[in-house]
Residue frames relative to the residue before (quaternion, step in Angstrom):
aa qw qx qy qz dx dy dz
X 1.0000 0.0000 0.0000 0.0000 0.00 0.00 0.00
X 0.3214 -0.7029 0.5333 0.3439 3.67 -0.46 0.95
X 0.6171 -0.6124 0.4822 0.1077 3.31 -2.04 0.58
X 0.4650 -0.7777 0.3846 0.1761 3.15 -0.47 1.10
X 0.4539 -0.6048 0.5570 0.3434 3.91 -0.51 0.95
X 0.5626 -0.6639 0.4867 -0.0768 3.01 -1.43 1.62
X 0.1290 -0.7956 0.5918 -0.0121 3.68 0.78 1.82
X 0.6512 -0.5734 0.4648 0.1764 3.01 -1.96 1.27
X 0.2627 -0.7584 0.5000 0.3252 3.26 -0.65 0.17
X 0.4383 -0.6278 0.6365 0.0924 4.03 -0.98 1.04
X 0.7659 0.0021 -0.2840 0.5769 4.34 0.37 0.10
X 0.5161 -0.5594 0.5458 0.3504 3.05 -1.61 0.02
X 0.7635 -0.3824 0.1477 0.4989 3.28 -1.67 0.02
X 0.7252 0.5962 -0.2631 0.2222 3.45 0.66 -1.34
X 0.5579 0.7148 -0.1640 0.3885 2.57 1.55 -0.97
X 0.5489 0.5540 -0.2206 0.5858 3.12 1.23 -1.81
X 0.8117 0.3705 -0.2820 0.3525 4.20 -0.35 -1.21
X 0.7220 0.5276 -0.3269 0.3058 3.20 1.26 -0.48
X 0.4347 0.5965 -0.4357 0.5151 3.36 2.02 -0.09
X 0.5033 0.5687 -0.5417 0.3603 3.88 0.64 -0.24
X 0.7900 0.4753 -0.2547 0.2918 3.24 0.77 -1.40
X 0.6128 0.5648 -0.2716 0.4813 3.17 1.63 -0.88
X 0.4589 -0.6822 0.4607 0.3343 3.98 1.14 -0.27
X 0.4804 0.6897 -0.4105 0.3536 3.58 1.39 0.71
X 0.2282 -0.6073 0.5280 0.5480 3.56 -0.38 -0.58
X 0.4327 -0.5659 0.6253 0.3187 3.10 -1.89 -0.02
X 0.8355 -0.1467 0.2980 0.4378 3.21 -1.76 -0.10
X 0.7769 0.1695 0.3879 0.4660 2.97 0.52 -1.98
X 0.2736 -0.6232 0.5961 0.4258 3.82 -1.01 0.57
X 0.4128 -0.5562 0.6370 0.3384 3.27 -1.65 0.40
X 0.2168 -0.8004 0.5412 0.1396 2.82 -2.23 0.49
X 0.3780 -0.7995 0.4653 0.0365 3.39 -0.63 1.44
X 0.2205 0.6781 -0.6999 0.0422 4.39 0.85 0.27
X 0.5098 -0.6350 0.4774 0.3300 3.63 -1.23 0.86
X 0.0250 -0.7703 0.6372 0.0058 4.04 -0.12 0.65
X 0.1237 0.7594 -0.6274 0.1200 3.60 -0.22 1.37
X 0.8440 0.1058 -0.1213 0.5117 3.95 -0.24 -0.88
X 0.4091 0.6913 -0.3874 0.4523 3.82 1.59 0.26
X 0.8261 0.2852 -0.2776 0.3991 2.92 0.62 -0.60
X 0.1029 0.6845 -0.5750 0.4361 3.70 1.45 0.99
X 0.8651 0.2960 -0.2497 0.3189 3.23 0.15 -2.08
X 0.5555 0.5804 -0.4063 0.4352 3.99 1.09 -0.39
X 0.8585 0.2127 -0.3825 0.2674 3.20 1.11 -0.22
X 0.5757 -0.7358 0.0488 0.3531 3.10 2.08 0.82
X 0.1092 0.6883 -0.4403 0.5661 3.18 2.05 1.34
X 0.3978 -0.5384 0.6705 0.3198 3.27 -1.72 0.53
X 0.7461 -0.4317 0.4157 0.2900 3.31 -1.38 0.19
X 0.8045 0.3943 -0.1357 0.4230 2.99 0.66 -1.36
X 0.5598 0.5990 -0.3090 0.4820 3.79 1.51 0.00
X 0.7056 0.5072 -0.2094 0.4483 3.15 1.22 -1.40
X 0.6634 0.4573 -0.3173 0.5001 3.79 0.51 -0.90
X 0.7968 0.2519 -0.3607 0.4141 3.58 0.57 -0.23
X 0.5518 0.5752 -0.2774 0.5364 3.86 1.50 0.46
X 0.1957 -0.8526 0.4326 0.2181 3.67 0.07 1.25
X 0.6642 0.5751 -0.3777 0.2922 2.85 1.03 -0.56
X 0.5319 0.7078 -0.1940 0.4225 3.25 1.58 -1.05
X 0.5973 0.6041 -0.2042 0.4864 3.09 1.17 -1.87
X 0.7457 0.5579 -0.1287 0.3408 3.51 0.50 -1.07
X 0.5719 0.4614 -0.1702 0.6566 3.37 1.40 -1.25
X 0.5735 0.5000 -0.3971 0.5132 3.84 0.53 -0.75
X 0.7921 0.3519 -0.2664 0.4216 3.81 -0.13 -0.66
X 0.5800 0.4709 -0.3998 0.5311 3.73 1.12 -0.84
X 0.6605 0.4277 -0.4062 0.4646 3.86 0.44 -1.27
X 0.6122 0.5307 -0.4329 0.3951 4.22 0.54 -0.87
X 0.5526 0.6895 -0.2459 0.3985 3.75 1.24 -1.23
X 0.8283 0.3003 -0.0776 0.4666 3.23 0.57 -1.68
X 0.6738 0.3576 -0.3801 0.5231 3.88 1.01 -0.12
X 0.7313 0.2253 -0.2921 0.5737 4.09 0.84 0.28
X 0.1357 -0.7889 0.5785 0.1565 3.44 0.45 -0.12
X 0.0274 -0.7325 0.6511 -0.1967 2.99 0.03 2.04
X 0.4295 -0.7179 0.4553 0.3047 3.56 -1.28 0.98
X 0.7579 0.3524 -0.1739 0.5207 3.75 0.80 -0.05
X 0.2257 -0.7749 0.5823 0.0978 3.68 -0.78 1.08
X 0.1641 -0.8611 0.4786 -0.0501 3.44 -0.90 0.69
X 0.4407 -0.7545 0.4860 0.0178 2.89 -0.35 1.24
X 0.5443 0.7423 -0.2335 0.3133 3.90 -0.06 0.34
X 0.0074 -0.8507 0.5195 -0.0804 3.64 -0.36 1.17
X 0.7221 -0.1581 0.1917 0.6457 3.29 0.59 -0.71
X 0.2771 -0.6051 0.6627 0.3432 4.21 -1.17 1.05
X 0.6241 0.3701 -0.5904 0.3535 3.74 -0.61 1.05
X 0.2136 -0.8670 0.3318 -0.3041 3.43 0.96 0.92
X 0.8905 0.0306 0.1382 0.4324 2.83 -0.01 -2.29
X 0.6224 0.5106 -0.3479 0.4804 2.91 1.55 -0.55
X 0.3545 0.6710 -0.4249 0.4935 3.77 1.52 0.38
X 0.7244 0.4755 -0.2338 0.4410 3.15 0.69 -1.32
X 0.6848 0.5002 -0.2331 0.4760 3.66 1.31 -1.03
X 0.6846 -0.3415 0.3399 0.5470 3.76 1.42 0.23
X 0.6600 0.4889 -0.5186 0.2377 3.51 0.26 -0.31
X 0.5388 -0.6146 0.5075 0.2729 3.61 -1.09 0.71
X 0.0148 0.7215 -0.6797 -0.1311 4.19 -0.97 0.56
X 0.5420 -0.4833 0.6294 0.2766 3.51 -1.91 -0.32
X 0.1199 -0.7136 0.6486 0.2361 3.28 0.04 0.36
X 0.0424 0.7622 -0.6043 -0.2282 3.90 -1.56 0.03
X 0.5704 -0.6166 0.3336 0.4279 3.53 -0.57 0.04
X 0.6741 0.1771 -0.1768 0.6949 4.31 0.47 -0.63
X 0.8526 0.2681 -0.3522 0.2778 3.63 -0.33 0.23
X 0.5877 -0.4983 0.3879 0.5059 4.49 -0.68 -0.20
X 0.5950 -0.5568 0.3455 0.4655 3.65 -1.07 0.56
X 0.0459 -0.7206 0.5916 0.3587 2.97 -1.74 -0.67
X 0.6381 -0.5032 0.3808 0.4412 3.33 -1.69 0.62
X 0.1749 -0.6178 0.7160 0.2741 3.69 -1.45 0.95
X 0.8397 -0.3243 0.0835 0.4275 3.48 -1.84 -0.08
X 0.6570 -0.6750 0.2180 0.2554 3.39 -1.27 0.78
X 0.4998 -0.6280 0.3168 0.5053 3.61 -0.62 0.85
X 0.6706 0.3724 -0.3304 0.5500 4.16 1.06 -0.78
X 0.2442 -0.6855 0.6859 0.0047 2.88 -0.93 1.06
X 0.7791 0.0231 0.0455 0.6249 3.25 0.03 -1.46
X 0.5709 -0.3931 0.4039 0.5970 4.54 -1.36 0.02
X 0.5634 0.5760 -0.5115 0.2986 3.61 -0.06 -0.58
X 0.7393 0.5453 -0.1277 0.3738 3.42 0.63 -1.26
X 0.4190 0.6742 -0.3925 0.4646 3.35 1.67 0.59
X 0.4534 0.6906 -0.2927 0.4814 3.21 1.88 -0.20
X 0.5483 0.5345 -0.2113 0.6075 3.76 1.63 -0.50
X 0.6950 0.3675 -0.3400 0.5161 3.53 0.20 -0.39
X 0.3971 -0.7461 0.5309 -0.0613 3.09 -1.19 2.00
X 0.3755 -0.5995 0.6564 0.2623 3.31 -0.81 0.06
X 0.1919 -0.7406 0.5806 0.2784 4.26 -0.23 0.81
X 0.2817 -0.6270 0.7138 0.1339 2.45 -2.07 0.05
X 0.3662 -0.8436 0.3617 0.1529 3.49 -0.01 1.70
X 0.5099 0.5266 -0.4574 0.5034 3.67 0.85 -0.05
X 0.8848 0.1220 -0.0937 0.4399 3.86 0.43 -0.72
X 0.7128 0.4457 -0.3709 0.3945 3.86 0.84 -0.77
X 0.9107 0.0708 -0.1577 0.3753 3.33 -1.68 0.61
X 0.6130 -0.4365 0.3109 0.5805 3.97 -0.44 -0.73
X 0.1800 0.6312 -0.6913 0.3021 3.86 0.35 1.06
X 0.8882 0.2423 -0.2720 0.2801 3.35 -0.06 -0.57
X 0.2909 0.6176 -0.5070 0.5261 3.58 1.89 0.51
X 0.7315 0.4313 -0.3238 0.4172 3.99 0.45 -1.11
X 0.6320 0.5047 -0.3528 0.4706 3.28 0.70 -1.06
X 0.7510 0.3250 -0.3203 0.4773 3.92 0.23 -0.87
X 0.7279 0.3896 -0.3140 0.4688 4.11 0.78 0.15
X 0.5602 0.4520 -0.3807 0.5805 3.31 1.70 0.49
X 0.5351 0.5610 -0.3576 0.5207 3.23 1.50 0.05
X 0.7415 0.4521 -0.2768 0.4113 3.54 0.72 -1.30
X 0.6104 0.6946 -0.1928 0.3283 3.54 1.66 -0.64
X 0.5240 0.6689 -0.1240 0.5125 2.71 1.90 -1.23
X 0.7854 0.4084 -0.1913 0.4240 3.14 0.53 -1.61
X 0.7399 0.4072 -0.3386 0.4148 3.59 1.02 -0.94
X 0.7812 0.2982 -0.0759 0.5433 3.69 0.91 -0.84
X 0.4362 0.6809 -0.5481 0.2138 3.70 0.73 -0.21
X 0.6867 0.5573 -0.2650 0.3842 3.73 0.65 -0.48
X 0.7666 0.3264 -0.1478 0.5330 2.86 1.55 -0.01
X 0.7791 0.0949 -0.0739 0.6153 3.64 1.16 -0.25
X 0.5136 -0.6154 0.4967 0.3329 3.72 -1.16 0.36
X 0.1452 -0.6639 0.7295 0.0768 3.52 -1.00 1.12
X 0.1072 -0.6516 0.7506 0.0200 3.38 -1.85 1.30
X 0.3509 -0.6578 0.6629 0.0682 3.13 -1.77 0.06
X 0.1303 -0.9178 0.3367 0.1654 3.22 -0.16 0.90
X 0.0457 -0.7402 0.6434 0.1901 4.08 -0.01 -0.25
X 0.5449 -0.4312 0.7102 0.1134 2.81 -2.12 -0.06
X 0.3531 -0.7901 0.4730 0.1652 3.73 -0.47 1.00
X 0.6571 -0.4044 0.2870 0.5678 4.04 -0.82 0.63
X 0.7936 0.2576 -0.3767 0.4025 3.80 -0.43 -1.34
X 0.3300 0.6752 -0.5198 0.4061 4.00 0.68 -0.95
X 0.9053 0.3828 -0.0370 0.1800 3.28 -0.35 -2.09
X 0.5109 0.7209 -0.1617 0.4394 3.00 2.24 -1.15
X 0.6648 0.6025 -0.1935 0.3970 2.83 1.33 -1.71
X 0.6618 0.5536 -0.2201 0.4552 3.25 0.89 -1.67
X 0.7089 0.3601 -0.4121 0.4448 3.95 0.71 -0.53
X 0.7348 0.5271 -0.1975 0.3784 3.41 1.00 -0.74
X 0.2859 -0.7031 0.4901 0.4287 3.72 1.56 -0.75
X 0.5994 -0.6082 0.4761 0.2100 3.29 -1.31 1.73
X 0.7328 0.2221 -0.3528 0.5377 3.86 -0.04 -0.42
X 0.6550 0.4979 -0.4578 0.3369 3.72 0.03 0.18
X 0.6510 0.4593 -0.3408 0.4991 3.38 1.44 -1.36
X 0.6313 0.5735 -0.4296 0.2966 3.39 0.47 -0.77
X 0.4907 0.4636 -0.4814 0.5591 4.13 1.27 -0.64
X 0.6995 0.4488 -0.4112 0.3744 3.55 -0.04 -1.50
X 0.3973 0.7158 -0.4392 0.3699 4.03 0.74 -0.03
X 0.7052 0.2287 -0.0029 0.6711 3.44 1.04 -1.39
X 0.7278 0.4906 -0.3533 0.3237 3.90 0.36 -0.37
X 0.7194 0.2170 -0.0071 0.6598 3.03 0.94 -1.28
X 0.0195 -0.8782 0.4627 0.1199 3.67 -0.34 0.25
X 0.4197 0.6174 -0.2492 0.6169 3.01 2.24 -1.44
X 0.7903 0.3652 -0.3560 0.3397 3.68 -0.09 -0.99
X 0.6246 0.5855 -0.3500 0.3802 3.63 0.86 -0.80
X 0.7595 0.4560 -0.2522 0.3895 3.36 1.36 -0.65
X 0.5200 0.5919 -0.3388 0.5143 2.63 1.62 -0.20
X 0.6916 0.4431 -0.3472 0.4526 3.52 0.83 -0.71
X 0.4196 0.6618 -0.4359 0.4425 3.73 1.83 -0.89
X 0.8369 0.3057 -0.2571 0.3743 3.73 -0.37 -1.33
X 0.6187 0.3300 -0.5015 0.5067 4.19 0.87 0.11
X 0.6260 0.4023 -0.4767 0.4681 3.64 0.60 0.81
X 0.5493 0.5448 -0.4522 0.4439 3.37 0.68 -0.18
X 0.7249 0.4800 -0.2828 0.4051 3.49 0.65 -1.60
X 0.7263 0.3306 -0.4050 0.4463 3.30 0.54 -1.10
X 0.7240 0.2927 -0.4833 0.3957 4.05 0.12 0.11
X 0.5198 0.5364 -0.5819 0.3216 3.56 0.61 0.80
X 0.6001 0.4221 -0.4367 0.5206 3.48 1.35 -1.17
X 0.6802 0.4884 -0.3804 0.3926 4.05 0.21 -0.19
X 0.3936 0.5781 -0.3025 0.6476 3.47 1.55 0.15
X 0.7795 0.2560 -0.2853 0.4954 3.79 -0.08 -0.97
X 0.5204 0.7375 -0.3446 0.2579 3.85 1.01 0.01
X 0.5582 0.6792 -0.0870 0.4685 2.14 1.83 -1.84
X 0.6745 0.6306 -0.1069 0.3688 3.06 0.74 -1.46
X 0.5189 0.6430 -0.1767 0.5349 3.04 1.58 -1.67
X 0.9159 0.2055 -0.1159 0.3249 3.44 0.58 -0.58
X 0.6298 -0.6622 0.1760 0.3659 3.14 1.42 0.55
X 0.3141 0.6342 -0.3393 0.6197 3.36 2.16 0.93
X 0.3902 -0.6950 0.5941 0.1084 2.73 -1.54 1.54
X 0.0771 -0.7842 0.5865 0.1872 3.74 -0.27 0.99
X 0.0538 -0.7073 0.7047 -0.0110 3.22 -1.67 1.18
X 0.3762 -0.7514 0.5329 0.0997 3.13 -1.18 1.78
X 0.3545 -0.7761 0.5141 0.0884 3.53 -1.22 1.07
X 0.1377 0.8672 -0.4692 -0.0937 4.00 0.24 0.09
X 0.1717 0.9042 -0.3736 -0.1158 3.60 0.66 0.65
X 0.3829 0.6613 -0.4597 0.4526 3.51 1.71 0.99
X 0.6557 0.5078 -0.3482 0.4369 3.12 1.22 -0.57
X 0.3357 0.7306 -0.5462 0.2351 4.01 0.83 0.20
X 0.5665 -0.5201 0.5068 0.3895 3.58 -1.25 0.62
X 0.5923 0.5827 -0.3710 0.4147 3.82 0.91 -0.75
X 0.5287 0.4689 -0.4092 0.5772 3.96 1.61 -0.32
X 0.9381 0.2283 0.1492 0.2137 2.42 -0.51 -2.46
X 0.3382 -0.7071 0.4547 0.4230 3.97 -0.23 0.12
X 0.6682 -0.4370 0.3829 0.4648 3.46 -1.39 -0.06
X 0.6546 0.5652 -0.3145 0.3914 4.03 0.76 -0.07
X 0.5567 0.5143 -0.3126 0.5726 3.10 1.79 -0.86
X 0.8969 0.2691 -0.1986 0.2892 3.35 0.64 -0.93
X 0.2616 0.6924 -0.3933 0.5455 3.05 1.68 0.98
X 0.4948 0.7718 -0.0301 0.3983 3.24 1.32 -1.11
X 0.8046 -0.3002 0.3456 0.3782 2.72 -0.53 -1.91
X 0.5202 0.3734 -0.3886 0.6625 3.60 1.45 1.21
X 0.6951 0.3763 -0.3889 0.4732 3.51 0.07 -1.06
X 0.6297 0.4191 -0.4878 0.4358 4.19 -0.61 -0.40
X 0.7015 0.5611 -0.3090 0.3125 3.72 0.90 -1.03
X 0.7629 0.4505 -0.0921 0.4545 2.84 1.01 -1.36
X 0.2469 0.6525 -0.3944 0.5981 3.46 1.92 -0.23
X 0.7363 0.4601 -0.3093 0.3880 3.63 -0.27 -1.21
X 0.6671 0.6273 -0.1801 0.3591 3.18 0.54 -1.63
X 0.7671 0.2476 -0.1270 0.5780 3.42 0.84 -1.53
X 0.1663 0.6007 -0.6914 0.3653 3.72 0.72 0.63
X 0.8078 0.5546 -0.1610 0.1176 1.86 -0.20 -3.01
X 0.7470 0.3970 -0.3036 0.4384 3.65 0.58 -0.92
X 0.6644 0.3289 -0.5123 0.4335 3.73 0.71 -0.60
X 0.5569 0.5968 -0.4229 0.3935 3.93 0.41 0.27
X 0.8493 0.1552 -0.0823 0.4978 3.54 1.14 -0.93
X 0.6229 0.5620 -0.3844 0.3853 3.24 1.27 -0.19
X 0.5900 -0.6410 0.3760 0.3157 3.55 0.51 0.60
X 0.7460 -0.2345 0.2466 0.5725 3.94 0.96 0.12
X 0.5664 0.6139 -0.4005 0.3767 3.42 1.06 -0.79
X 0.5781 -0.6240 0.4162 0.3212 3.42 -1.57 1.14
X 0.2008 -0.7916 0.5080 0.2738 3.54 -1.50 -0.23
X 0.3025 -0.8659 0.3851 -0.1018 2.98 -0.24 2.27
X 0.0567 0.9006 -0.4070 0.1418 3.48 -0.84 1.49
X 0.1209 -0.8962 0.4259 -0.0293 2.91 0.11 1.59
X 0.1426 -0.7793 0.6036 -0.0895 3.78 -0.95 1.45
X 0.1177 -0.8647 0.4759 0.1094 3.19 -0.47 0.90
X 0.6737 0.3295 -0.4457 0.4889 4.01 -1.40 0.05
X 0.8174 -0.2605 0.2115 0.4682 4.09 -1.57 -0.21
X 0.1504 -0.8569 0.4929 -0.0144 3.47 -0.22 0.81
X 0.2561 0.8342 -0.3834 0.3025 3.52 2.06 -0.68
X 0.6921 0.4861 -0.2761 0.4567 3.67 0.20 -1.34
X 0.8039 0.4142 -0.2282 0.3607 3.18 0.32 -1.28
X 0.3129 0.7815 -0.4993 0.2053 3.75 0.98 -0.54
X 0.7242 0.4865 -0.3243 0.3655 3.74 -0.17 -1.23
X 0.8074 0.2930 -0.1792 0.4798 3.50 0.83 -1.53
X 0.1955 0.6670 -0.5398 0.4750 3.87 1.61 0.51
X 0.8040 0.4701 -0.1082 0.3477 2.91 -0.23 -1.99
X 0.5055 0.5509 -0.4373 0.4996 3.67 0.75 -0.53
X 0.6631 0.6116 -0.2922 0.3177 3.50 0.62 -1.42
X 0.3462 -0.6804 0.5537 0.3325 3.71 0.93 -0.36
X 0.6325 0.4712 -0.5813 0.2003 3.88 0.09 0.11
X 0.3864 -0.8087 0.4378 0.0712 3.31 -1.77 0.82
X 0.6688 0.2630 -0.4502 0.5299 2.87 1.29 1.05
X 0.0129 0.7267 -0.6561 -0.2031 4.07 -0.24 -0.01
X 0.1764 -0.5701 0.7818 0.1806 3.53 -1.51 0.77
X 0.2601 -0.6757 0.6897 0.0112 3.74 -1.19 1.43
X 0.5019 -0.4787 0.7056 0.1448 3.12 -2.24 0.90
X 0.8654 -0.0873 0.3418 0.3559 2.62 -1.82 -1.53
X 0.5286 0.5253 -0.5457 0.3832 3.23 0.11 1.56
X 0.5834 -0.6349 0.3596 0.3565 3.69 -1.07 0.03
X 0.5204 -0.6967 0.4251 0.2511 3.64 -0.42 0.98
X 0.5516 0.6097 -0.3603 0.4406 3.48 0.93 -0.96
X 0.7442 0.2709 -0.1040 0.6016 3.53 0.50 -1.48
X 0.5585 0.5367 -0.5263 0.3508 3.22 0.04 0.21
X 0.5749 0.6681 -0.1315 0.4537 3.53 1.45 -1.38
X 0.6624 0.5189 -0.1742 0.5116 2.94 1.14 -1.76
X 0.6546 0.4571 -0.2542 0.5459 3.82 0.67 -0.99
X 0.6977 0.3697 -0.3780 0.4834 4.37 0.40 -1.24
X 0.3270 -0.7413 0.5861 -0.0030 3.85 0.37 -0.43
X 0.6414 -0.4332 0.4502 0.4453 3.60 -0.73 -0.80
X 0.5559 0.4301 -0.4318 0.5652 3.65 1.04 0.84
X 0.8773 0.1268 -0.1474 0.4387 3.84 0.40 0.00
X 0.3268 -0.6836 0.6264 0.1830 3.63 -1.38 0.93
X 0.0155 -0.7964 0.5810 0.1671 3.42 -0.98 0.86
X 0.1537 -0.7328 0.6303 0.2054 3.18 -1.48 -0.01
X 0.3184 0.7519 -0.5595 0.1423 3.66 -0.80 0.61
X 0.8974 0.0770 -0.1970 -0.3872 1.79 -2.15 -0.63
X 0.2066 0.8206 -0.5300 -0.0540 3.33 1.90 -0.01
X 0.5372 -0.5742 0.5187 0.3356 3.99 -1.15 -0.41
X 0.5651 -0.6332 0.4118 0.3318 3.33 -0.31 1.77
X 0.6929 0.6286 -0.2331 0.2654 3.51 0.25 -1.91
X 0.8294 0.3998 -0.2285 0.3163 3.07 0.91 -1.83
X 0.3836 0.8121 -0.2689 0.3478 3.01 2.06 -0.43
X 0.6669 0.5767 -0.2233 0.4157 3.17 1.85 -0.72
X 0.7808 0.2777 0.0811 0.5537 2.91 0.78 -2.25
X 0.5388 0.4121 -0.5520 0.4849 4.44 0.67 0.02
X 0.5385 -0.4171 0.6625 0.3116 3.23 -2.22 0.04
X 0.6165 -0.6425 0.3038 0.3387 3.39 -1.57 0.74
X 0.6560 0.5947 -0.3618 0.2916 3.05 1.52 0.01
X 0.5072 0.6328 -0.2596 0.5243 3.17 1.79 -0.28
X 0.4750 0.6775 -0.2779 0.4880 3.58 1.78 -0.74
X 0.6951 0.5406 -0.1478 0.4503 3.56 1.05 -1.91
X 0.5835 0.6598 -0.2660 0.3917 3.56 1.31 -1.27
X 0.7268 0.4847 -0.1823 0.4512 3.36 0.72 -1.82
X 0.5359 0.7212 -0.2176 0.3812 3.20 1.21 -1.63
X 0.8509 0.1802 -0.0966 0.4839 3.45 0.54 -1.00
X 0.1989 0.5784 -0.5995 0.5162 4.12 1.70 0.98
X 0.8513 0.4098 -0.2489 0.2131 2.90 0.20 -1.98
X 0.5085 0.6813 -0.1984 0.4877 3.67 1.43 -0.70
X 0.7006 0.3021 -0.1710 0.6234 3.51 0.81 -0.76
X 0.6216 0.3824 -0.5125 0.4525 3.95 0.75 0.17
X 0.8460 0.2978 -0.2487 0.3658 3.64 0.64 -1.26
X 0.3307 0.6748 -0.5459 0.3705 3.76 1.35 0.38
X 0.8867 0.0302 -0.2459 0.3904 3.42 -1.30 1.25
X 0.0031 0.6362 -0.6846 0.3557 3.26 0.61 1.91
X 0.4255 -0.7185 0.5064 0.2150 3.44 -1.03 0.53
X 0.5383 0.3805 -0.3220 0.6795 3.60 1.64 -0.36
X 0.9379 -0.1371 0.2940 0.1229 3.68 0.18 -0.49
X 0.3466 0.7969 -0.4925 -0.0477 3.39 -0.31 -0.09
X 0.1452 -0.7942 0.5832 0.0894 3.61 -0.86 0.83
X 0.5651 -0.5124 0.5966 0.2494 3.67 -0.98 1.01
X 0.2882 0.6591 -0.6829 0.1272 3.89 -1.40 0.83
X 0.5096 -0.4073 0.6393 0.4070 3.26 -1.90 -0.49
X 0.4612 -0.4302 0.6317 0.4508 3.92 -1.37 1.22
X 0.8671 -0.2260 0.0726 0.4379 4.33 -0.59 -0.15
X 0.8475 -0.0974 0.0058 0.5218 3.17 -1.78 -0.29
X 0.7290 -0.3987 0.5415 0.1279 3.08 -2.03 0.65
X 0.1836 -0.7223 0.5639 0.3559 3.78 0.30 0.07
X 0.7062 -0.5798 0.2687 0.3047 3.67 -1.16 0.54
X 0.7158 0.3596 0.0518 0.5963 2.76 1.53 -1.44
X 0.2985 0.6892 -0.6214 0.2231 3.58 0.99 0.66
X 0.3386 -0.6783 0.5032 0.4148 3.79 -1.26 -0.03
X 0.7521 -0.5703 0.2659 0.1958 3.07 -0.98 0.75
X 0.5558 0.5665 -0.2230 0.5660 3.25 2.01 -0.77
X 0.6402 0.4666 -0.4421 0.4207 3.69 1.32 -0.10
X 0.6265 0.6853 -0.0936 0.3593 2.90 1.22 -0.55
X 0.4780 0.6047 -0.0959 0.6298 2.76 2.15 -0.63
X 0.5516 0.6922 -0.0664 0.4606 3.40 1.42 -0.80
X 0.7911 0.0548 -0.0859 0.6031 3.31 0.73 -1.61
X 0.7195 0.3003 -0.5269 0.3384 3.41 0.49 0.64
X 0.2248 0.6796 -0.4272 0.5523 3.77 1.36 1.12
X 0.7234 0.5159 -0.2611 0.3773 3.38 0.52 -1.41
X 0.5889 0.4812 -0.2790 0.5863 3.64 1.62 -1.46
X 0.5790 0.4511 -0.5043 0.4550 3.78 0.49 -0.27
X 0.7465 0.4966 -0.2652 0.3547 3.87 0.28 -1.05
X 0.7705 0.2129 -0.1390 0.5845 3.40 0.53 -1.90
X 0.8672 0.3325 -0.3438 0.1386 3.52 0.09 -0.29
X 0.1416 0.9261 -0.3383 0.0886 3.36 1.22 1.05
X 0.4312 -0.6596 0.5588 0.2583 4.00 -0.81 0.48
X 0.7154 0.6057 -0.0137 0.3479 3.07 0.55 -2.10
X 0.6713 0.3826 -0.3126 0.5524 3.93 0.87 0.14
């Protein structure tokens, strides 16, 4: 099918997200591909220099902003983050995001290690916070800056190691909750930071996918958390949505999502169509191009998908916003990218 000629756009980004909030259409759907340690390489920093350099960190996302004009800035290196900040220990590498070395819980005792942070000084909180600052100032007037976190179980996991926490799920239950609510708190007080600075904090939970956990587990032991979480923002966030992104098949989990109160979900690896069908007039989505292909297809093969995915989640009643299912691969080329946020210029138009 030939390709449609690529109309200018007439608002800017902010402009464009802020009709979401207002219950208008925009011009255009906006587009949200998740550009976290990519945008090191746009700004020709190793990874591993930039995420721990606010200032760097900061310039990296404005320069990623201004050579794709994406409608949403993101904030985001790796969801262990916070549990960094709470004592966990990372690898640092030099072209790629950290990883988590062994876990601060070892044994339940060792819950006795896990800090509440303090966002002015522990872990990289205060690299984000000062490059959500520098972002703000240089481009806030023109595009939405987020912050990302890592939700309580996400974060739990990461201090404790995923295949252990998951036994301690059914062994220890008391403890897990106990370990659940000093992860909750410490990404709420890292939530009102966010806030503090005129960043839209969206909370990532990608342990909590149906591809982990069943809908009982996460009835359990994500949904109540994340309940909290999105309170917390429609109380402090000044109107601003509460945005939650979950990655791999998420299908299962829908119903006890949706309990959660949040009002935007960015989706993975699920169909958009039904997804829509299921969010109704209670949820905005954003999804879903395929991270991967984002890597290894041609931009025309980018444009192709781009506009399935456009024609499944057009006419959500809350919405629909054009993304990558998750992160941005590092090394995507920039000309795909060019692609899927084209595609929201073409297929997803109001204004014709």
């Amino acid at each position: 099918m030939e390709s449609l000629a690529v109309p200018a756009d007439s608002q800017n980004s902010l402009e464009r997200v802020l009709c979401y909030l207002q219950g208008v259409n925009p011009q255009r759907i906006a587009c949200f591909p998740l550009i976290l340690n990519h945008a090191a390489k746009v700004l020709g920093v190793p990874v591993g220099t930039c995420i721990r350099d606010a200032e760097l960190l900061g310039k990296a996302h404005v320069a990623a902003y201004r050579r794709y004009g994406n409608d949403l800035i993101t904030f985001l290196s790796t969801t262990s983050t916070l549990a960094e900040a709470m004592g966990q220990k990372m690898d640092f590498l030099e072209h790629d995001a950290p990883q988590l070395a062994e876990p601060l819980i070892k044994e339940l005792d060792d819950i006795k290690r896990v800090r509440l942070p303090d966002c002015a000084r522990d872990g990289r909180l205060p690299v984000y916070l000062q490059a959500t600052e520098y972002a703000v100032a240089e481009v806030g007037s023109e595009v939405c800056v987020s912050t990302l976190l890592a939700g309580p179980f996400t974060t739990a996991a990461a201090l404790r190691g995923a295949d252990v926490f998951v036994r301690d799920l059914y062994k220890n239950k008391e403890w897990v909750h106990e370990l659940l609510e000093l992860c909750c708190q410490a990404g709420i007080d890292f939530i009102d930071q966010i806030l503090a600075r005129k960043s839209l904090p969206i909370i990532v939970e990608p342990i909590g996918s149906g591809s982990l956990v069943s809908p009982r587990t996460f009835r359990e032991f994500v949904g109540p958390y994340l309940k909290r979480m999105s309170d917390h923002i429609h109380a402090k966030g000044g109107g601003l949505p509460a945005v939650l992104h979950i990655c791999g098949k998420t299908k299962p989990n829908w119903g006890p999502m949706r309990e959660a109160e949040w009002d935007i979900w960015s989706l993975d690896g699920v169909d958009m169509a039904e997804a829509r069908e299921f969010a109704g007039d209670r949820v905005c989505l954003v999804g879903n191009v395929t991270p991967a292909n984002l890597l290894k297809n041609s931009p025309e093969e980018i444009d192709a998908e781009a506009r399935i995915v456009c024609a499944k989640g057009m006419g959500s009643p809350r919405g629909f916003i054009l993304g990558s299912g998750c992160e941005v691969p590092i090394n995507a080329p920039g000309e795909n990218l060019d692609a899927l946020i084209n595609a929201a210029r073409k297929y997803g138009r109001f204004d014709r």
